[in-house]
C-alpha positions as CSV (number, residue, x, y, z in Angstrom):
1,X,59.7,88.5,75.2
2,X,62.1,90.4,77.5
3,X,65.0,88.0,79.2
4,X,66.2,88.0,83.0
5,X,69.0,85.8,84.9
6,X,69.2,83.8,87.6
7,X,71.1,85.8,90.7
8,X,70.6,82.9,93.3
9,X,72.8,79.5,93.4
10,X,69.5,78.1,92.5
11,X,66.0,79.3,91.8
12,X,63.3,76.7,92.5
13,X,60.5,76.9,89.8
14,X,57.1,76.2,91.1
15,X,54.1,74.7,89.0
16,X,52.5,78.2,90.2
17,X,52.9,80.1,92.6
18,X,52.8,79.2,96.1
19,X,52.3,75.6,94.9
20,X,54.9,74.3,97.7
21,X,58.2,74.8,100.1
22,X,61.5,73.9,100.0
23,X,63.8,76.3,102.4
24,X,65.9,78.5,100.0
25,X,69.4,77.7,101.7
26,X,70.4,74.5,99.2
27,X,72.4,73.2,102.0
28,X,69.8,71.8,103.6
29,X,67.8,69.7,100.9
30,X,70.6,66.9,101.2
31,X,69.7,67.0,104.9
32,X,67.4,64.7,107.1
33,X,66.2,68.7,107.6
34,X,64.1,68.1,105.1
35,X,61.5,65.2,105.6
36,X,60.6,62.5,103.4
37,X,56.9,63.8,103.6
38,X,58.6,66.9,102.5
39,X,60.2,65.4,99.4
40,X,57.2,64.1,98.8
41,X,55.5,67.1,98.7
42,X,57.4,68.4,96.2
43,X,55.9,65.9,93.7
44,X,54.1,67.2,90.7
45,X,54.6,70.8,92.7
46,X,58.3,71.6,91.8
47,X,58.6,70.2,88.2
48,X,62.6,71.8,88.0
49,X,65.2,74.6,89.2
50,X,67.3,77.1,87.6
51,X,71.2,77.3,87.8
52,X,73.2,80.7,89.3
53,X,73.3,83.0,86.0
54,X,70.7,81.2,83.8
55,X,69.2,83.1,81.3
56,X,65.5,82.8,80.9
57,X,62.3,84.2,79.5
58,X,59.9,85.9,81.2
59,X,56.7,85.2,80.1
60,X,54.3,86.7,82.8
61,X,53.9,88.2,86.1
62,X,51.8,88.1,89.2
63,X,53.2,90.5,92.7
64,X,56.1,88.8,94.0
65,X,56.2,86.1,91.2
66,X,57.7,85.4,87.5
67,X,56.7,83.1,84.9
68,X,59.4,81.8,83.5
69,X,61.0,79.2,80.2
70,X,64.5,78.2,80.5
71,X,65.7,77.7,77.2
72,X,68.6,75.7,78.2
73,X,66.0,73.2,79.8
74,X,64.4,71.7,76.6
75,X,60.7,70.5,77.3
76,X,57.9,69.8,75.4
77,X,55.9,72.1,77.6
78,X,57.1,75.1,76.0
79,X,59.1,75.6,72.5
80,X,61.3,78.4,74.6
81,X,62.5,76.2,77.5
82,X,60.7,74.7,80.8
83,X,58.1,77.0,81.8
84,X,57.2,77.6,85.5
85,X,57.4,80.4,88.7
86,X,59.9,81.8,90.4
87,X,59.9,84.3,93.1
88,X,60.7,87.5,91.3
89,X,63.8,88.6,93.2
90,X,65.5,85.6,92.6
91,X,66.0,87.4,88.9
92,X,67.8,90.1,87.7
93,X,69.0,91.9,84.6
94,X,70.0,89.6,81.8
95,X,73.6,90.0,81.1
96,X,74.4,90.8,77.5
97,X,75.6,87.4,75.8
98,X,79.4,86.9,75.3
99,X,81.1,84.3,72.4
100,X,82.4,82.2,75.5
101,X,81.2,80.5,78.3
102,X,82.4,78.0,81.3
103,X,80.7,75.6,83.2
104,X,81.5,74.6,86.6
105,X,82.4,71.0,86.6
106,X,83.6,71.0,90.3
107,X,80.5,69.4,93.0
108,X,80.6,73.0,94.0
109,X,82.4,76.4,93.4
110,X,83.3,79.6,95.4
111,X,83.1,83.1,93.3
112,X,85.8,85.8,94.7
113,X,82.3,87.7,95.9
114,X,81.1,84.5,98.3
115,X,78.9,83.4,96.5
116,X,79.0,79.6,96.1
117,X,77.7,78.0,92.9
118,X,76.5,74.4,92.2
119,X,77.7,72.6,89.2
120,X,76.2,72.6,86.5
121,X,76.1,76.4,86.6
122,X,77.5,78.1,83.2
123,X,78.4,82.1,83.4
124,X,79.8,84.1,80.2
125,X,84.1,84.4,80.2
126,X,85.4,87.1,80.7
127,X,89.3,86.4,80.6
128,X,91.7,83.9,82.2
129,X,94.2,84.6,84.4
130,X,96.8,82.1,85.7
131,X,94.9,80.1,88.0
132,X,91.7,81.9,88.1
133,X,88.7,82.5,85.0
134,X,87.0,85.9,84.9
135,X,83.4,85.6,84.4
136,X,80.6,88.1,84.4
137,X,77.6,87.1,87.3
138,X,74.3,88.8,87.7
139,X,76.0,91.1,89.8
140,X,79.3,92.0,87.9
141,X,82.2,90.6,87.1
142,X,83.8,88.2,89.6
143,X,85.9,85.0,89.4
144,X,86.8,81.6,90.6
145,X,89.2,78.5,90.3
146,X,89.9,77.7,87.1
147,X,90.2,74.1,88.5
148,X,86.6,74.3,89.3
149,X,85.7,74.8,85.4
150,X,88.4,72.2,84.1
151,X,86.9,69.6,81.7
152,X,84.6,67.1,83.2
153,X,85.9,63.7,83.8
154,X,86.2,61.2,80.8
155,X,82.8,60.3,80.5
156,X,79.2,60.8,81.3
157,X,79.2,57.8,83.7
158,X,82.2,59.4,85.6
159,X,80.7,62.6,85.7
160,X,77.6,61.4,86.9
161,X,79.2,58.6,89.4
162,X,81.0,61.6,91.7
163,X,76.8,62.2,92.8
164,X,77.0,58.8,94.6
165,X,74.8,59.0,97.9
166,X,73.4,61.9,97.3
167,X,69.6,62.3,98.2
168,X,67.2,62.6,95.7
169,X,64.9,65.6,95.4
170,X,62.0,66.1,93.1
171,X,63.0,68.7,90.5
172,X,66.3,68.4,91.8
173,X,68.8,70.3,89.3
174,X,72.1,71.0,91.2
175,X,74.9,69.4,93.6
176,X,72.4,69.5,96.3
177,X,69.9,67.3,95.2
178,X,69.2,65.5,91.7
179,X,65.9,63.9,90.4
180,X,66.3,61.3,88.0
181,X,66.2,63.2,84.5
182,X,68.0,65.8,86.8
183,X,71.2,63.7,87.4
184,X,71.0,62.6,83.5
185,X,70.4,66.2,82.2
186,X,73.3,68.1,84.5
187,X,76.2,65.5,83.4
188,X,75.3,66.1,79.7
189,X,75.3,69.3,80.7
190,X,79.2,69.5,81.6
191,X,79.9,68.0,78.6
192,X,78.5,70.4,76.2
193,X,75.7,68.2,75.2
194,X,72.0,69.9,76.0
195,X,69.3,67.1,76.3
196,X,65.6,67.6,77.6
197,X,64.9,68.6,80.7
198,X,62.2,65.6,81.5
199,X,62.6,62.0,81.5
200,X,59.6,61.5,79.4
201,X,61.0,63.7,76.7
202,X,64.6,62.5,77.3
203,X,63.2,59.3,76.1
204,X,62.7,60.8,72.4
205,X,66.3,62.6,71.9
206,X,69.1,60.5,70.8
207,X,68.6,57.4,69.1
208,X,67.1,54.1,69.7
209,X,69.3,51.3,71.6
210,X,68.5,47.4,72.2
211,X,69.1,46.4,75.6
212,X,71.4,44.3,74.3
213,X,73.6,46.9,72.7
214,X,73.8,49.2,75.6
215,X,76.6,51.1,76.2
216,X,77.8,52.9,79.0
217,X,75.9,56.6,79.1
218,X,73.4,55.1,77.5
219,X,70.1,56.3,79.0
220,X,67.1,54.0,79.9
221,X,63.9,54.8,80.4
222,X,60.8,53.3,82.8
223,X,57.4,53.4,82.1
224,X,55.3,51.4,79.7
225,X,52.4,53.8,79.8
226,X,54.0,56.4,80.7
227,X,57.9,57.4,80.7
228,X,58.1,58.1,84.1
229,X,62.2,57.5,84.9
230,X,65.4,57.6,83.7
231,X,68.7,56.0,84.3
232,X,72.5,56.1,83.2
233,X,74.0,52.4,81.7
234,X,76.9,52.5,83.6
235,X,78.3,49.1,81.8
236,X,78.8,45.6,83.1
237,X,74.7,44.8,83.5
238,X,75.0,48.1,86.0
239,X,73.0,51.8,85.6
240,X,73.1,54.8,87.8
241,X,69.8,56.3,88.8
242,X,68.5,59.0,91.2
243,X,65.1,56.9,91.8
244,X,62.9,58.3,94.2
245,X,62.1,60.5,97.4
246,X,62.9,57.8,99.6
247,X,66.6,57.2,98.2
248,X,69.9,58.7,97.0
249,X,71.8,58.4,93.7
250,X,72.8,55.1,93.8
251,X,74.1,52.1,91.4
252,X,72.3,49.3,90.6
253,X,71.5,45.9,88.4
254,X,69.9,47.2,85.3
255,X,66.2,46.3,85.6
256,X,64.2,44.6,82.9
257,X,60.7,45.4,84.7
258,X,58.5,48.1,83.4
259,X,61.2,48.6,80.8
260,X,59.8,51.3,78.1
261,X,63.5,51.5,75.9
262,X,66.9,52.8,75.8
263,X,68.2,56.0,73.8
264,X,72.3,56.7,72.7
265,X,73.0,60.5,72.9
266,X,76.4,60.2,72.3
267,X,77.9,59.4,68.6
268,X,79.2,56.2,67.7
């Protein structure tokens, strides 16, 4: 199957094509410019999103639209990565793999060629230079801050603590708007640590925890039928969630309620 990359700060995959909206400047979605019935509508319709430089899979095509699997975005769904659309411009050439990468660990980051890129995002190294890291992009090589690839803060909790307030959005996957497997998935993912992309399959990486023995970025999961959430232990009786349309990433009491289990990613 050939490969392609990501050249937009994010791609929104689509169940199918033309299966919703979301306006395609991310500065918006942590806006009241977008509605709660908009959020809303994004449910069951926009299962995910792609980071700047992402490779993927094509599997398919239809005029104006890809089929995609994200291999770094482990699902169930698909043994190559999530599987979904995207608009087909938002793709370009794959880049030919390097032995190094860097991941932005700042909210956001500028590129020397404008672009701005969520975190999250990985791109290949180049070379670093004093201040600045060379990396190649889907359109070349460019650079940024190395401040704005530094390592993450000690811990997952940390990491995922600086999202504080911001609004939730279904298949949220970037700085501008997190779901809930979303916000669990992206601060693994600045820590070198790939877990599934979905809550429900989140719920079977790792190993099994007692609520009792919870530590904090310990995930726990909602959903006695039906794993339908996730949230981050955060310690002291305390977990960080992204919960629903309606909200923002927020911390809370840990909830006993509809509890379906807890799973330790980390060692020890």
């Amino acid at each position: 199957m050939p490969s392609a990359t990501v050249r937009v700060p994010v791609a929104n995959v689509w169940a199918k094509p033309r299966a919703g909206h979301l306006p395609l400047d991310p500065h918006v979605w942590p806006t009241p410019q977008v509605t709660y019935s908009q959020r809303l509508a994004l449910v069951g319709h926009m299962p995910t999103q792609a980071l700047y430089g992402e490779r993927v899979i094509v599997t398919g095509r239809r005029p104006g639209w890809t089929r995609i699997a994200i291999p770094d975005q482990p699902s169930p769904l698909d043994r190559r990565g999530y599987p979904g659309w995207v608009r087909s411009w938002q793709l370009g050439k794959a880049m030919a793999p390097r032995p190094q990468t860097v991941t932005v660990t700042a909210r956001t980051a500028k590129l020397a060629s404008g672009t701005e890129v969520s975190f999250g995002t990985r791109l290949p190294l180049v070379a670093r230079a004093g201040s600045r890291v060379r990396v190649e992009t889907p359109f070349g090589d460019s650079s940024l801050s190395s401040s704005a690839v530094a390592p993450a803060p000690a811990g997952v909790v940390a990491t995922a603590k600086a999202f504080m307030g911001l609004r939730y959005l279904w298949g949220g996957l970037s700085a501008w708007g997190f779901d809930c497997s979303g916000l669990t998935w992206a601060a693994y993912r600045v820590h070198g640590i790939t877990i599934p992309r979905d809550a429900d399959a989140q719920a079977r990486f790792g190993r099994s925890v007692a609520m009792s023995a919870l530590r904090p970025g310990d995930l726990i999961f909602y959903g006695v039928g039906y794993v339908h959430h996730v949230a981050m232990y955060a310690g002291g009786g305390r977990m960080l969630e992204s919960p629903n349309s309606a909200s923002r990433v927020r911390l809370v009491p840990v909830r006993t309620y509809d509890f379906a289990g807890a799973r330790r990613i980390l060692a020890g």
